[in-house]
N, C-alpha and C positions, 0 to 999 in steps of 0.2 A: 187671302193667299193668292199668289200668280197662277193666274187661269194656266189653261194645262193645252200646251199645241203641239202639234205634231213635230215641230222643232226639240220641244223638251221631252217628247218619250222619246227620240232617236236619241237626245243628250242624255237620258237614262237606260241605253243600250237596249232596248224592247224592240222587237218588230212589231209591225203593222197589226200582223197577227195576233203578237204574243199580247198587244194592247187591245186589241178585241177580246180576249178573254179575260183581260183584267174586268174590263168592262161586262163583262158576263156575270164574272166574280160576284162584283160589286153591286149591278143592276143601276149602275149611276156612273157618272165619271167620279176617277178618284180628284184629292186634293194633291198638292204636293208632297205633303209627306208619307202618304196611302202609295203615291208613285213612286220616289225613292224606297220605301221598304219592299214592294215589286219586283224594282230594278234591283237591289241585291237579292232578295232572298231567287231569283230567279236565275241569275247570272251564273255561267258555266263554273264559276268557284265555289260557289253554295250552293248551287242544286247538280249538278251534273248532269248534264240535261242530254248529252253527247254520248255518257257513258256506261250510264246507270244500267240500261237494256243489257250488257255485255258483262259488267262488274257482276251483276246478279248469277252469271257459268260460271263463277270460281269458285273453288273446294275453300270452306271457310271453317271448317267442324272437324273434330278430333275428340276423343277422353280427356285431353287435356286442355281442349281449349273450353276458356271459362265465361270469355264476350269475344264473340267474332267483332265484324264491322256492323256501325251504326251507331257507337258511342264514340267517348272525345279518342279513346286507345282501343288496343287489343288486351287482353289479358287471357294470361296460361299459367295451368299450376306447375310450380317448381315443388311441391313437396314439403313437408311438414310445414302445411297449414300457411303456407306464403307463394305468393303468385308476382310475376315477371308482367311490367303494363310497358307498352310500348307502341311508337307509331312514329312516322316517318309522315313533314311535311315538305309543303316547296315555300321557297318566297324568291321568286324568280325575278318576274318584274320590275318590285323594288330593291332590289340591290342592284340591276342594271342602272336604274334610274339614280340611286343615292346606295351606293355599296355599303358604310359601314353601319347605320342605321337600317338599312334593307335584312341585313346579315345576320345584325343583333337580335332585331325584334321577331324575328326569323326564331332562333335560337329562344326566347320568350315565349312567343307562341307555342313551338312543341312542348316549351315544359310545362306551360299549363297543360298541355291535354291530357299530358302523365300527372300531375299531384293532382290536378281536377278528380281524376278515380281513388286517392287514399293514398297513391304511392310517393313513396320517395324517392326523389329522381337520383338515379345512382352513377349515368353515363352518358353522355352525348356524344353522337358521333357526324358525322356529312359526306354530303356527294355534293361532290364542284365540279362543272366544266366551264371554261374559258375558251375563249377564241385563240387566233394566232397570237405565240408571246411577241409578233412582229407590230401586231396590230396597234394605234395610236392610242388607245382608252385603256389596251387589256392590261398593264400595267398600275396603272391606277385603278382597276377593277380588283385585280387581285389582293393588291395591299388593305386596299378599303374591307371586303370581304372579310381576308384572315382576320386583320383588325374586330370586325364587327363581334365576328364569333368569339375570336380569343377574350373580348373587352367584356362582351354579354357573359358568356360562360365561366370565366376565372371572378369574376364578381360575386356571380350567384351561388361559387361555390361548389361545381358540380362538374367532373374531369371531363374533359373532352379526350378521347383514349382512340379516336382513329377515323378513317373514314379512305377519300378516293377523290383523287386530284387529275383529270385532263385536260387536254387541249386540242381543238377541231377547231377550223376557219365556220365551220356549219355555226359554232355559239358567237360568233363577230360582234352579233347586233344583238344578242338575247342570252345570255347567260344562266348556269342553272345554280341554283344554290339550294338543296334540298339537306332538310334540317333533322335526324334523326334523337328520341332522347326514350332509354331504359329507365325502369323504375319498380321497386319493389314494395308489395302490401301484404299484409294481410290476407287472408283468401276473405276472411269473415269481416274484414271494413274496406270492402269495396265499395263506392257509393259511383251512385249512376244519373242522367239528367234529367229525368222525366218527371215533370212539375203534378202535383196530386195533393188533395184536401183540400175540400171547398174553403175558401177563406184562409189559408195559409199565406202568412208573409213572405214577401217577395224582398229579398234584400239584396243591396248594389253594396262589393265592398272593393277596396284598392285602393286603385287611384281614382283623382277625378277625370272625368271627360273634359275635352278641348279637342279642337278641329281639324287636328291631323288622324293623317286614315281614313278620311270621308271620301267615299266613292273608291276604295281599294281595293275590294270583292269586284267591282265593275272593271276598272283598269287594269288587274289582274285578269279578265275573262276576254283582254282584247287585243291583239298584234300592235304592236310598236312602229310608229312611223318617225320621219322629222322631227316631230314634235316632241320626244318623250321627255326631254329636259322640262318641260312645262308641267310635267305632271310629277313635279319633286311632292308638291304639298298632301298630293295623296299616300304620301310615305311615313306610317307610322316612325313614333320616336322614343327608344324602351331606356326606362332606368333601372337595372339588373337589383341594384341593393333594396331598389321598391319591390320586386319581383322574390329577394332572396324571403324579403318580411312577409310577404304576402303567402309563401311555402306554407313559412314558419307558422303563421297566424291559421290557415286550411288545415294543416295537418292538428295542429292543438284542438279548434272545434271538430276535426272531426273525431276525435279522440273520445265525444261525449256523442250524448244519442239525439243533437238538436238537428240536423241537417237531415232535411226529406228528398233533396237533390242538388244539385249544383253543375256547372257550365262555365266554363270559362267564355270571355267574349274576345273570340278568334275574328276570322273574316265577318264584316257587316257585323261588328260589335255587338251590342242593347240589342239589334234586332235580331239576329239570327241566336243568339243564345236566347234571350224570353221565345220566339216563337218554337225552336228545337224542344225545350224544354216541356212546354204547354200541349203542344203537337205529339207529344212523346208519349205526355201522361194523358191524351186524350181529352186534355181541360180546356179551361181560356186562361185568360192573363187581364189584367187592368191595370194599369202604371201611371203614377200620378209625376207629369214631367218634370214637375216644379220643385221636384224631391230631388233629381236625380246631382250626385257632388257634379260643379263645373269648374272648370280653371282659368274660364276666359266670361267677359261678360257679354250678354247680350243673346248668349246662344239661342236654337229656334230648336223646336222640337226634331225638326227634318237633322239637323246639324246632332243635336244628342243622340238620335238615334242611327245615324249613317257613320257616326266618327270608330275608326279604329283605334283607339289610345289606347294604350298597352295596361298589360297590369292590373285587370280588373276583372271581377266576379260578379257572377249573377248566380243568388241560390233562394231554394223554399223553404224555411225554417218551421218546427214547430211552434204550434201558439203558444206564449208564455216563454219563448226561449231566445226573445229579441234583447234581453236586456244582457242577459248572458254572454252571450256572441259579441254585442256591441262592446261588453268587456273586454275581449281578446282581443279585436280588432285593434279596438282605439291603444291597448297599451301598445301594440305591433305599430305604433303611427303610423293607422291607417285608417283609411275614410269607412265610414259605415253609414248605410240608410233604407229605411226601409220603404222602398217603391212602390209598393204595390201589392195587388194580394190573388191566388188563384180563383177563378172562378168556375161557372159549368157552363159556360154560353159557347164555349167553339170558338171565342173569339177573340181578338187582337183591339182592345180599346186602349187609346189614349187618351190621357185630360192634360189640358195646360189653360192656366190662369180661369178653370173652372167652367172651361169647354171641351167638348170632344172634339181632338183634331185627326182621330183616327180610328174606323172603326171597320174592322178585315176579317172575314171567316178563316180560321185558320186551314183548313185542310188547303186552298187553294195554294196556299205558301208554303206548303212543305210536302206534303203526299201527293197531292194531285198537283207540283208543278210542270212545265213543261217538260215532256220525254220525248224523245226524239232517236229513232233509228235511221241514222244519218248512211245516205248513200254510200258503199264503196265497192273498190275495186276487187278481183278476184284476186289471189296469191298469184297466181299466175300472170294475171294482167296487173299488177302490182309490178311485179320483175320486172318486166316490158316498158313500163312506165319509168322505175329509178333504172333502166338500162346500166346496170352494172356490165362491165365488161366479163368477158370470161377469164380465168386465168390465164389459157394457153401456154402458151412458151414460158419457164423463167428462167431468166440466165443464173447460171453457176455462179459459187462467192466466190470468187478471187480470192477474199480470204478472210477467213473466218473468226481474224481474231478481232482484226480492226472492224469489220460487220458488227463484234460484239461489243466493242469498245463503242462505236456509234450507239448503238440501239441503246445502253446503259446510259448514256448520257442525253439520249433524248430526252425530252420537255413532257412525254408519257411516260417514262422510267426512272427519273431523275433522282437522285434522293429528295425528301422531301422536307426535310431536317428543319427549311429555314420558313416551312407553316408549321411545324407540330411543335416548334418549342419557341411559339406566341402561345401555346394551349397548355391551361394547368393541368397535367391527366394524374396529377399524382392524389390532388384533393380530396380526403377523404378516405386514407390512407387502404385502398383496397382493390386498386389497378393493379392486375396480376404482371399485363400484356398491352402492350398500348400500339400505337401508330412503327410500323414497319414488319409486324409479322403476319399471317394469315386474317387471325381474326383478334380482335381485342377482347379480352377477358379481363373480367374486372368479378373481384369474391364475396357473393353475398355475407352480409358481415355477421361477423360472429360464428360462421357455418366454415365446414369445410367447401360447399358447394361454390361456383362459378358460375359464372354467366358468360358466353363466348357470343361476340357479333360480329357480323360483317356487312357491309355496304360494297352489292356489286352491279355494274350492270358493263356490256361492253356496246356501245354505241353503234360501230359499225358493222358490228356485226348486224343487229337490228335494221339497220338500211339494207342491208344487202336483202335478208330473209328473216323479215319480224317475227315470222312462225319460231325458227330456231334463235334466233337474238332474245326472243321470251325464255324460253325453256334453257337458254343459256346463262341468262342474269341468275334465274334463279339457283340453278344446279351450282352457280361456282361459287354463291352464299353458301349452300348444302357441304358443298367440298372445301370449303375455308373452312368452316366452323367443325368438320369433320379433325381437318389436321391439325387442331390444338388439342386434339380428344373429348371433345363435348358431341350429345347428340345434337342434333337440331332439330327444331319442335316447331317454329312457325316464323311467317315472313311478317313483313309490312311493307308495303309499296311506294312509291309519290312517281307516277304515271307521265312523263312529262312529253308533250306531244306538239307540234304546232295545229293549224288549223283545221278543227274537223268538218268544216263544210267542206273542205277538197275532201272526193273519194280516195285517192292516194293515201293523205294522210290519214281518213277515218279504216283505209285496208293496215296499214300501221297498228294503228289502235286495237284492230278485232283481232288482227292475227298475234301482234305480241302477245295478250292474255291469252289467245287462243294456247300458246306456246308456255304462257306462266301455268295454267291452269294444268293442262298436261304433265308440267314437271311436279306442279304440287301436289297433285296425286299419287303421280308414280314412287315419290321420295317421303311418299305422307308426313306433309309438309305446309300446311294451311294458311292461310293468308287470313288475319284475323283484324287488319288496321290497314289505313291508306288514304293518298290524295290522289286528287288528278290536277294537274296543269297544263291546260291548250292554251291556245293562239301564242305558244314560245316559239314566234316570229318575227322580223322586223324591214320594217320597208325603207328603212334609213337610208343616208345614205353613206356607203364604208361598211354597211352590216350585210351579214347573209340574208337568206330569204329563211324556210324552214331550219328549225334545227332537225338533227339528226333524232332519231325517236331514241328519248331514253327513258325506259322504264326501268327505273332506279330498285334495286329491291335491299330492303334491311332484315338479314337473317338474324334469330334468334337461337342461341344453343343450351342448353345445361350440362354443368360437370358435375359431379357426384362427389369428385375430389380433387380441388384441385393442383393438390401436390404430384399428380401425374401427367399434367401440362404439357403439351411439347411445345419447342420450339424449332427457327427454321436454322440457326446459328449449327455450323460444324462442331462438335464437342472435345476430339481428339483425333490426334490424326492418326492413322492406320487403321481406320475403319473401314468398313464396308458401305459403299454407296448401290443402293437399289432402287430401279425404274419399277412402277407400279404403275399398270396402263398401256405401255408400248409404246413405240415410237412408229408409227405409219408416218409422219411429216407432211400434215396440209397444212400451205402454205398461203392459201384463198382468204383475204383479209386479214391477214397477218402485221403484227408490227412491224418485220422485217421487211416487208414484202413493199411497204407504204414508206418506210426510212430509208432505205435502200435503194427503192426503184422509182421511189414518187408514185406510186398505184394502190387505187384502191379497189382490185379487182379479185374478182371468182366467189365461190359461194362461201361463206363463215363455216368453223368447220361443227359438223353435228356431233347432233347431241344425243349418245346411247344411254335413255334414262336408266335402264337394265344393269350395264356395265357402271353408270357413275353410282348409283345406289351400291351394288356387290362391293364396287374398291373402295368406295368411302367406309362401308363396313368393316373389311380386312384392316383399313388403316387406325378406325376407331381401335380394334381387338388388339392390335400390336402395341399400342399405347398402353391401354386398359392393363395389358401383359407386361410391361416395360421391357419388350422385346426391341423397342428401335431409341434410338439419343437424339433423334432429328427430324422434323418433317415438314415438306413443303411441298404445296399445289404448284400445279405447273399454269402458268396462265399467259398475260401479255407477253409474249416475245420466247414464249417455248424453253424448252429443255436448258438451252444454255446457257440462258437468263438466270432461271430457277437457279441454277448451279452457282452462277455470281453472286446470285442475291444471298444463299447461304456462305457463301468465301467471305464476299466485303461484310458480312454482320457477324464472323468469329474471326478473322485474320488468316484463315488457314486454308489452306489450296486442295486441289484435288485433280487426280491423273481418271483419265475417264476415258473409254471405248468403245464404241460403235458410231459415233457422231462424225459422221463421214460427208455433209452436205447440208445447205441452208436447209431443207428437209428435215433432216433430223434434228440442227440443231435450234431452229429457230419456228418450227411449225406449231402450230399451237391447237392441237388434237385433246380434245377435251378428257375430262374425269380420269387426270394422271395425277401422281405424287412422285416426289423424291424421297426414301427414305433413309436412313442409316443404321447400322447395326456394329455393335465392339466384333473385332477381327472373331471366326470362327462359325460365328450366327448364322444358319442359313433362314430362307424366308422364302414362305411358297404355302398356295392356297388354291383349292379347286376355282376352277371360274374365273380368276383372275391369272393375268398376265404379269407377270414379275421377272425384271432379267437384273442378272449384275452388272451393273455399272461401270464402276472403278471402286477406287479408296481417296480416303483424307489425304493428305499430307504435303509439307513442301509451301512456298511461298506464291503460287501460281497455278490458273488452272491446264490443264496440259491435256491433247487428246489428238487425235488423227485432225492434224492442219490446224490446231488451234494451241497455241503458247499464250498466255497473256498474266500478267503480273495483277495478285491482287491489289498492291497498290496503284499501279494504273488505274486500274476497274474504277477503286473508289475514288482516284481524284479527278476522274474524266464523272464517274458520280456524282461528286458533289458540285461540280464546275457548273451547272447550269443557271440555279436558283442564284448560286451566290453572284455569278455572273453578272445576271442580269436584275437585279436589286443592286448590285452595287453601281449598274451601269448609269 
């Protein structure tokens, strides 16, 4: 094998250091393929080595949570005897680099993590941000994307029912494509990874390996320069109808009592699944290389086990129950072999052509990898450093209609129409609520029960004050899934961050959790699944430097019933419109305030966990009571938004009063709703804030300084996507 130089541990991303301790590890220098499994299993994508210290303060526990974090999902009981598996990934990187395959296997990868635990994947949803739609690539970024998702997801069979589409010049060069997928089990066939029984079979099933995805986990764990068009080959390549078989074939064996564990093989393939696995169960592992299916010839052990190829399982079967499995598999035309077998040594052995080419203590790979409490900045000196300006002065709207005519057709509001119907959300016949209302609900089948989620996070807000940009993302999941009348029960995360060796960015990181952790308490609200993604940066050239910090969050909800559903659509006109929350008008990081004025200035506005918990409640009750026909969170672009978003999705207008100033109407003051009630209703509750509004009716919304047709609305609405796709 190629002696090992100081050249090739920097090409395997290790420091000086972190190769000193391999070398501790090992009491020898490694070979090359001792070095590659290193280099991943140690890399910021598989170990978290930036983050780990700080993941460990968050509320992860509840009566209802059933596996917090450190398996492939989350899982929470939903009630008679079935539990909701869920988790939110990134594949950032490679869809920058090759969008539609970046995107797909993106979409691939979270569904393994979900049927990996017993479930059946019921829902997929994402968070996309994109650079300028001015920018030379983001055009071709996008399409590529929607593509990947729509092509992977409408294959496999499994609705794509919503998610959250921006744009910031901050993603120019680094784009984010964070992958969420729901799924329902069993509470009693939940199956977990942790490899156990001396001498149990080790089985590889799917697809074969071939040498895409090799060094992924590494390339993912690194900022992007010049060069990233050269690292296409590190881009996994998914086949969705291999992937639907492969459900199909998991779910069948698990249906019997042969599987002792199982792992999908996510980042760093063979390797990070066998060592997760062994590490898990406190065993070793032995793999016999010569076993393992390949699709290409020639391959070297370092290549089998560093490759990303999609579509593949690693599990522990019981003895006697390989012939079984291999049954189910092969009729699924799918690969099956048996690799290897667990042992008690601690360790990570390889054989190929009847040598040992690799022989690794486990704890050094997985428990005792590097951790690291990386420098940062204070909140304070955090501020000082992104120098956000103050708000100061803002000038008066001239007027308020065309203000809202802009803001509705901006490229962060726009309709979305022409992503969400590339996406099958109807498959499976049991999508309540899909892509344009608060949260998507999709009806555990057979049950009257629901499932509501939401994917939120608001970006700027986060730059401005990561403390409250955390406690923000999370609370407006809480309050989405609040106003379709579900409770919500727990998050999942995908962290996405650039470079945590700047103290800036690692002040980002501690304070946003600082800020998630907070909400998830106060809203008991747990965080049970998650990623993290750094170095989403890029030194290109045309690209930005950092992105903005987004820590993406995936709410999860339960309905009880979900015939008492709301939606955000007007119902009839001469109703009652009702403000829940108030209208005080900060207007510090506001959409208006950035469409309107070009600034991205003053503090994001805060977050009263006290008051957003009380009016998500009163709004749950009034549902629950079928006291109100309508309801909708107040969120990007404030009150007058909200009001358009429900006119253009029933046709129907509404006359409204006290909206007297960009203030009121465009402020975006957190843990508010709109609701509606049939003429006579009144609506009032201790603790919260509730005024009347207006009423339904008429062809336009109408108020102090603001006229506007809701047919304008929607065609200045749809004018953007269609625009520029057709451009």
């Amino acid at each position: 094998m190629s002696a090992i130089t100081p050249e090739t541990v920097a090409a395997h991303g290790l420091t000086e250091e972190e190769y000193a301790r391999v070398l501790h590890a090992l009491g020898r220098e490694p070979n090359l393929v001792e070095l590659g499994i290193f280099s991943v299993m140690w890399s910021e994508h598989c170990s978290y080595k930036s983050s780990r210290v700080h993941l460990k303060k968050l509320p992860t526990q509840a009566p209802w949570v059933i596996c917090g974090p450190g398996e492939n999902a989350g899982v929470i009981d939903i009630g008679d005897g079935q539990a909701a598996i869920f988790k939110m990934e990134s594949h950032n990187h490679p869809s920058y680099i090759e969008p539609y395959q970046g995107a797909a296997t993106g979409v691939g990868g979270i569904l393994r993590d979900v049927f990996t635990m017993g479930a059946r994947p019921v829902a997929n949803m994402n968070a996309l941000r994109f650079g300028r739609p001015d920018h030379p690539k983001m055009k071709h970024l996008v399409q590529g994307v929607v593509a990947g998702i729509g092509g992977y997801g409408n294959c496999v069979g499994v609705p794509t029912v919503g998610g959250e589409t921006n744009f910031h010049k901050a993603y120019d060069g680094n784009i984010l494509v964070n992958a969420m997928t729901v799924g329902v089990a069993d509470t009693d066939r939940i199956f977990y990874s942790a490899a156990t029984g001396l001498g149990n079979p080790i089985v590889y099933v799917g697809s074969k390996t071939g040498r895409d995805g090799i060094h992924g986990a590494t390339m993912a764990s690194a900022d992007f320069d010049d060069k990233s068009d050269e690292k296409r080959p590190t881009v996994q390549v998914g086949d969705p109808f291999t992937e639907k078989l492969l459900i199909e074939a998991c779910l069948e064996l698990m249906a019997t009592d042969a599987i002792v564990a199982i792992q999908d093989m996510g980042a760093a393939g063979l390797t990070s699944s066998s060592v997760e696995m062994a590490s898990k169960g406190g065993a070793g592992i032995r793999l016999d290389m010569n076993k393992v299916p390949c699709r290409e010839t020639g391959m070297t052990p370092y290549e089998m086990m560093l490759s990303e190829s999609q579509e593949r399982m690693l599990m522990v079967l019981k003895p006697g129950k390989e012939p079984m499995a291999e049954a189910i598999f092969r009729k699924w035309e799918l690969d099956f072999a048996v690799i290897g077998e667990v042992t008690d040594t601690g360790r990570m052995v390889l054989e190929w052509n009847g040598e040992v080419v690799c022989d690794i203590p486990l704890d050094p790979l997985a428990d005792e990898a590097p951790l690291y409490e990386r420098p940062h900045l204070s909140l304070d000196d955090y501020k000082v450093w992104a120098a956000v300006k103050p708000l100061g002065e803002v000038p008066a709207s001239e007027d308020l209609s065309a203000d809202l005519l802009s803001l509705i057709g901006s490229p962060d509001l726009a309709n979305r129409r022409w992503i969400f119907e590339q996406y099958d959300s109807q498959v499976g016949a049991d999508t309540l609520q899909k892509s344009g209302g608060d949260a998507a609900v999709v009806r555990v089948h057979g049950s009257q029960k629901a499932l509501a989620i939401s994917t939120d996070c608001t970006p700027r807000y986060c730059y401005a004050d990561p403390y409250e940009g955390g406690k923000q993302a999370v609370a407006e999941t809480w309050r989405n899934i609040c106003a379709v009348g579900a409770t919500p029960l727990a998050i999942t995360n995908c962290l996405n961050f650039a470079n945590p060796q700047r103290p800036e960015i690692m002040a980002q990181i501690v304070e946003a959790l600082r800020g998630m952790g907070d909400a998830c308490r106060a809203l008991d609200y747990p965080i049970v699944s998650g990623n993290v993604s750094l170095y989403n940066e890029s030194k290109a050239t045309g690209g930005g430097s950092a992105i903005l910090p987004t820590p993406a969050i995936g709410g999860v909800g339960l309905m009880i019933d979900h015939e008492k559903m709301a939606t955000i659509p007007f119902k009839a006109e001469g109703e009652t419109i009702w403000l829940i929350g108030g209208m005080p008008g900060h207007l510090g990081q506001s959409l208006w305030l950035r469409e309107a004025h070009g600034r991205e200035d003053g503090n994001p506005p805060p977050v009263d966990l006290d008051a957003e918990r009380r009016n998500g409640e009163f709004v749950r009750q009034l549902i629950a009571d079928g006291s109100v026909t309508a309801v909708h969170d107040i969120s990007d672009g404030g009150l007058l938004v909200a009001l358009a978003e429900m006119a253009m999705s029933s046709g129907i207008g509404c006359s409204v009063e006290g909206i007297a100033d960009a203030a009121t109407a465009f402020g975006e003051d957190q843990g508010r709703y709109i609701v509606t009630t049939p003429a006579g209703v009144e609506l009032s509750a201790s603790g919260v804030s509730v005024q009347r509004l207006g009423v339904t009716g008429g062809s336009a919304i109408k108020g102090a300084g603001t006229t506007v047709s809701v047919a304008a609305l929607k065609e200045r609405n749809e004018a953007f996507f269609r625009d520029w796709m057709e451009a």
